[in-house]
Every structure is written in C-alpha cells, then in structure tokens.
N, C-alpha and C positions, 0 to 999 in steps of 0.2 A: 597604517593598519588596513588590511583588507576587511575586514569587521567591525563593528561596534565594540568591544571588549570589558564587562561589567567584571568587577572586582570583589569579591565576597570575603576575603582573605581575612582571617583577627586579627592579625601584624604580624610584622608591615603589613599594613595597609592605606588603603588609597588615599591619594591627598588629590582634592578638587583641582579639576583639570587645568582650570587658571592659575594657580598658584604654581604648578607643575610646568605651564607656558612660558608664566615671570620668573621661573628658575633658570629656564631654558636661554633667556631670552638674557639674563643680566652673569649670567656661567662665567663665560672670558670676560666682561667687561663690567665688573659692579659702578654701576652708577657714573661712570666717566672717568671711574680713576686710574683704567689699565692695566688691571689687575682682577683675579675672579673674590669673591669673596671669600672664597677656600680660603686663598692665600694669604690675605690681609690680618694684620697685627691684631691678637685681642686686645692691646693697649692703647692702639689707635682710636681719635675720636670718629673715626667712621662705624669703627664697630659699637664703640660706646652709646651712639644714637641707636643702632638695632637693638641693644641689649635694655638700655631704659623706655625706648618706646616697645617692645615688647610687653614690657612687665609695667607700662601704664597703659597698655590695650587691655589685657588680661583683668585690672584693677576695674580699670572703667565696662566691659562686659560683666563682669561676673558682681560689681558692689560689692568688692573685697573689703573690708575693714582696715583703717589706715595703721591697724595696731600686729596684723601680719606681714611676714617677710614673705617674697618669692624669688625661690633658689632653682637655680641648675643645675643637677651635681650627676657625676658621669655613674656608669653600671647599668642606668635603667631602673625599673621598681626593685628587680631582683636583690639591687644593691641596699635599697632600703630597708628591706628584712629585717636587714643585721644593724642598720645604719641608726634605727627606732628605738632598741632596747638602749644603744649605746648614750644615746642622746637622751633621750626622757629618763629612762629606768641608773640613771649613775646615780645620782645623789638620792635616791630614796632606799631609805632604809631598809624596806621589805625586799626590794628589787621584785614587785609582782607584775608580773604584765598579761593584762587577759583576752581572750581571743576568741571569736569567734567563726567555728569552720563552716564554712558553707560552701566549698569546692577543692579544688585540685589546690588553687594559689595560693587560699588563702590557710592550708593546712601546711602548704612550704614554707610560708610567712611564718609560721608558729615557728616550725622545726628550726628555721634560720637563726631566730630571734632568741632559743633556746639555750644559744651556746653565754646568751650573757643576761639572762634574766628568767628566772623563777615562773615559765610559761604555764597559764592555766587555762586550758580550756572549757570555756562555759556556756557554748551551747553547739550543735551538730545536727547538719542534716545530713550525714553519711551514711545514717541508715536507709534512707529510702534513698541513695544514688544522686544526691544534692539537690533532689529536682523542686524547694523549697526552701524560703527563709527561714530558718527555726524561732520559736518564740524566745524572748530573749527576758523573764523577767526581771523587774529593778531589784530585786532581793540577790540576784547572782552578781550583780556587778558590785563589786565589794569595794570601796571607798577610799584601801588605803594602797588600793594599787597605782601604780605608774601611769598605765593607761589604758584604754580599750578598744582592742583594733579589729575594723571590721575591713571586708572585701565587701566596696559598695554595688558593683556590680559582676558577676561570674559570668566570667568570659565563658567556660567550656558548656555551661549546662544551662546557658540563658537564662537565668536567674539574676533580681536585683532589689534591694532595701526599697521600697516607694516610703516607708517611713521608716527614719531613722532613731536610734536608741537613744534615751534620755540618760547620760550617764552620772549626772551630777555633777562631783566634784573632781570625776575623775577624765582627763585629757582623750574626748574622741580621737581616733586617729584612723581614717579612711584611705584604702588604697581605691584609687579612681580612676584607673587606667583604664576600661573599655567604659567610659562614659564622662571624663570631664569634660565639660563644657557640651553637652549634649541635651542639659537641662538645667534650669535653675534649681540653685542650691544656696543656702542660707550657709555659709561661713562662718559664721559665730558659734555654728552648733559645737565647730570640729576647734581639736588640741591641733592637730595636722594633717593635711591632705598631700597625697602624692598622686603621681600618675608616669607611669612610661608613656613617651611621645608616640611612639607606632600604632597610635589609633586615629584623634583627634587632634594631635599637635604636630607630628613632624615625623623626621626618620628614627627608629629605633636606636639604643644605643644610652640613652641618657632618660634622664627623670625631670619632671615640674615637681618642687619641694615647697607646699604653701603651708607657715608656721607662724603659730603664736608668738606674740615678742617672748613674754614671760617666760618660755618654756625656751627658750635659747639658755637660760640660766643653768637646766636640771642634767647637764652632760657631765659625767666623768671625767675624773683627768686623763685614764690615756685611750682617749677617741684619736684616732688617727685624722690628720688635717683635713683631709679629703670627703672626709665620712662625717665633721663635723662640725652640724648646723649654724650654732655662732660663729666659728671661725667662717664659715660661705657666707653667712651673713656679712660680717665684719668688710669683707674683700668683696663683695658684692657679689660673687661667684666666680671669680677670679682670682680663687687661690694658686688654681697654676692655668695652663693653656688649657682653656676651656675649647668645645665644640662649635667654633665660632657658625658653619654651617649649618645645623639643625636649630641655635637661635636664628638666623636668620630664616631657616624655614618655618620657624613657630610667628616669627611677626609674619609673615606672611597670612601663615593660616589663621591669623589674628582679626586680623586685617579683611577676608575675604568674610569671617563671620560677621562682623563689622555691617560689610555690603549685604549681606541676607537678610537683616533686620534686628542682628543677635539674638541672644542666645534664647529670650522664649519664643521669637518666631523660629529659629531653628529647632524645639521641642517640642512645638507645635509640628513641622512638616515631619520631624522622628516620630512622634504617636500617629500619625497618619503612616506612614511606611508599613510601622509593625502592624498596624491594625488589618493592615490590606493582604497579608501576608497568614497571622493568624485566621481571622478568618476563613481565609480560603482554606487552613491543614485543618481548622474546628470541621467545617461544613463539609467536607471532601470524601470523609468515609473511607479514605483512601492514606493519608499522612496522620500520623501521630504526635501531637506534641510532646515534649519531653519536661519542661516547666509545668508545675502547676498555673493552671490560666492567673489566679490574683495575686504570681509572684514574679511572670513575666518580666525580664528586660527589653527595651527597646534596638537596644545595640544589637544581639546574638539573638535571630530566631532559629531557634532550636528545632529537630523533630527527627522520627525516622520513617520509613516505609518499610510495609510488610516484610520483606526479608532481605539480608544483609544483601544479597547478590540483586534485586531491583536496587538498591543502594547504589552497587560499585555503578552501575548501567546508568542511574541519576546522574550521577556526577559527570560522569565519563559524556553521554549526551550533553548534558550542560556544557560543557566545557566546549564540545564541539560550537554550541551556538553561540558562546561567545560568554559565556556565564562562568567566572574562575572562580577556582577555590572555595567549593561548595563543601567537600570534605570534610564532617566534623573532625575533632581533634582525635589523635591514634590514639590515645588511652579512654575514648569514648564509644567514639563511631560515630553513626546517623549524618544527619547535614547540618552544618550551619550556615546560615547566612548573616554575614556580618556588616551590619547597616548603619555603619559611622555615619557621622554628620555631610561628610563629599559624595555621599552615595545620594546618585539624585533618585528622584520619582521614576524617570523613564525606568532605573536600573530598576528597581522595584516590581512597575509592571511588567518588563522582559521575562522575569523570574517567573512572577504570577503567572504569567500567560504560557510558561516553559511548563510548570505545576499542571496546570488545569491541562496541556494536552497531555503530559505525561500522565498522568491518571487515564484521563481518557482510554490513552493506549492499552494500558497497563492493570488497571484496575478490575 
C-alpha cells in the first residue's frame, strides 16, 4: 500500500490486520497438510478442531451458559428473519411474535418474520427518524407470545439498547450483528442471539446462532433442514457443507480477541474510540450528531454536516487520505464511521484529526 488505509465500512468490514496476515500466510498451506483450508473436508478431523475450538473460544470470552447451543447456519442474519418465527413461534398456539422497530433491520426482521407468524409491533422510533430507543413498557410485552425481538444495536442511525428489556416469560431474541462481542453481555437475559459475521466475526455470507437448549423443542414440523435449529444443533452445524472458511476466520478472530485481553478490555478501548469521536462532533459547532447522545452505539458513530454537498466533499477528501467508507448508508445519508472491534486507536485519531481540519477549513 502506498498509504495507511483506515476502513470505516459497516460490512464487510475490517478484520485486524494480523488475523488477515495468518490468512495470508496459512491460504495454500493450512497447517502442514498441502492443502488450503478452502479445500479441506468439513468431515475431516482437521476441520473438526477449528470448528470445536471456535465455539469453546466464543464459550470461554463471552461466559456463555453451558445450557446454550452455538450454530453456524448460512444466509447471514437476513436469513434469520424468517429462520426465528419458524423455530420459536411453531408450536405455540397464538403464533404471536413481538417486535421492536428501532431502524431499517430491524423493521425488515418484522416484515420477514411476517410471512409465518402473527407479527406485532410494540414499540417505534420511526417517528423521529430512529434516532432513539423507544421506551419499551412491561405491560406491552404480552406473555403469551413466542418471543420478543429486538435489534440490539442499529447499524444505520448509531443507535443501541445500553439496557435491555425485561421480558419475563417470554424468549428475548437479540439480533447482534453490528456489536457481538464488542461488550460484555449477560446471556441468560436472551431466548436467542444472532449475528452476521461481517463486523466482528469474519466474512459475510453466514450467521453465529446462540440458543437456549429448551427452545430447540418449540419448531414446527415443516422448518426446512437448513433453517432448523435442533436439527443444526443435532449435526453440530453440519447438516450439509458448511463454510469451512469463514469458521476458520472466526477462530481466528476469536483468538486475537483472546490476545487483547477480551472482551471487557476490548469495550473498554470501544467506549474510548466513540468517546473521542463524539466529543469532538458535541464541541465542534460544525458536525451534527444524529443519535440522541444517551442512546449512542459505540460501533456506528453517526452524524452529518451542514449541507449534503460539504458531505459528498467529506467523504470524497477522506477517502483521499486514506479514510474508507465514510459514506453513511444510501437510504440515510450523512457519515458513518464504523468502529468495530479491529479498528485500532491510531484509526480513530486519523479520523479525529481529518474532522478538526476539516471544520477548520470549512466551517
């Protein structure tokens, strides 16, 4: 590279440069066997050591409970939309499944989930542009539902739950794609957690499925094999040829959390990041936030500047110095900066220090 190259992208996005070295490094020759890992048998005990020590890194980071499963199952989150109703909401008799919209995903999650379950919407921030968590009282979450699904963090409008909903008896179910493993999180709250890999885990293309034993039971009879839970369970995630590459990029990226300190020293350096960042659009007089400041994510800082065309000129300079994918999302606008967990400090203060002359100039 003739530059530095900072990566701000929501996914794909960046995966820590050493993990991207050890890809590089082990491509044509996994481990001594002459072969790349591409290639190698999901049935093989070589892959079998990536795939169980994956999902005993993930156990031991995160203080999973020894009474949930963790699945690999292909589509991505997108696929779990549809994957959720089918699994929780078969065997209950209301078929009610509740939801809560707090962005772009998490109102596709609805729509998807729609076509097999009795979807009710009970709480929205779409009036004000999502730029908040809505209040969620315990009186709306109604007891004889299936489940109740939140988006723990919004990717488009940097928004995220800092406290999550007491739902009783009824199966949390968290979509955590732009933030698992980016903080500690109590496990026992949730029915089921999900996540697409293209933030924090690996390459796009597939889903982390973490589920309650019990709740393997509550699936319909015709869940398609692929789509359902006990059955992945059952086969370990080997119902058929799994994406033996992106497990293996997830132990990796397991693995280097590991060497950081895990996962509260890595949420400790993520609230330093966002903090250095807000700050600077709070005090600047010059960038606008777009989150309410006490509903902030740390992952997506969000904001815009005075007018769409200082925008395109943001971006477009950044990118010159070496700053990608500032761009917020095309059904929003403004910038984001997306500050997964491989996004170091230095990238952070490059940014800052892009900010403060750009105002300078511009302001």
């Amino acid at each position: 590279m003739s530059q530095q190259v900072y990566n701000f992208g929501a996914g794909p996005a960046m995966l820590p440069a050493e993990v991207m070295q050890q890809i590089q490094q082990e491509l044509l020759d996994y481990r001594g066997m002459g072969v790349s890992v591409i290639e190698i048998s999901h049935r093989c005990a070589e892959f079998d050591e990536i795939l169980t020590s994956a999902q005993r890194l993930f156990r031991e980071l995160t203080g999973l409970p020894d009474n949930y499963r963790i699945l690999f199952m292909h589509g991505g989150a997108r696929m779990q939309f549809s994957a959720l109703p089918l699994n929780l909401a078969g065997r209950v008799a209301s078929r009610k499944a509740l939801y809560c919209e707090t962005g772009s995903f998490a109102k596709i999650a609805a729509q998807d989930a729609s076509l097999f379950a009795a979807v009710k919407t009970i709480s929205s921030s779409a009036e004000s542009g999502y730029d908040h968590i809505p209040q969620l009282p315990g009186e709306l979450i109604e007891q004889d539902a299936a489940y109740l699904h939140i988006t723990s963090n919004n990717t488009l409008y940097g928004t995220r739950w800092n406290q999550f909903p007491d739902a009783g008896d009824v199966p949390l179910v968290a979509d955590m794609t732009s933030e698992l493993l980016s903080r500690q999180i109590d496990f026992s709250k949730f029915g089921v957690v999900f996540a697409g890999l293209q933030k924090n885990l690996g390459p796009a293309g597939m889903a982390m499925v973490i589920v309650r034993e019990d709740l393997l039971e509550h699936a319909g009879d015709q869940v398609p094999p692929l789509l359902n839970y006990k059955r992945c369970a059952k086969d370990n995630s080997l119902t058929n040829t799994t994406n033996t590459f992106a497990i293996y990029a997830i132990r990796l990226a397991l693995e280097w959390l590991k060497k950081q300190g895990g996962i509260a020293a890595i949420e400790k350096r993520n609230d330093e990041k966002a903090a250095r960042l807000y700050n600077l659009i709070d005090s600047s007089g010059f960038y606008r936030g777009v989150a309410q400041p006490e509903h902030r994510a740390t992952m997506n800082v969000t904001f815009r500047l005075p007018s769409e065309e200082l925008e395109k000129r943001f971006v477009s300079a950044a990118e010159a110095a070496g700053l990608y994918a500032l761009a917020g999302h095309r059904s929003v606008g403004g910038i984001r900066a997306s500050i997964y967990n491989p996004m170091p400090v230095s990238g952070v203060e490059a940014l800052a220090g892009f900010m403060e002359e750009f105002a300078k100039n511009y302001g």
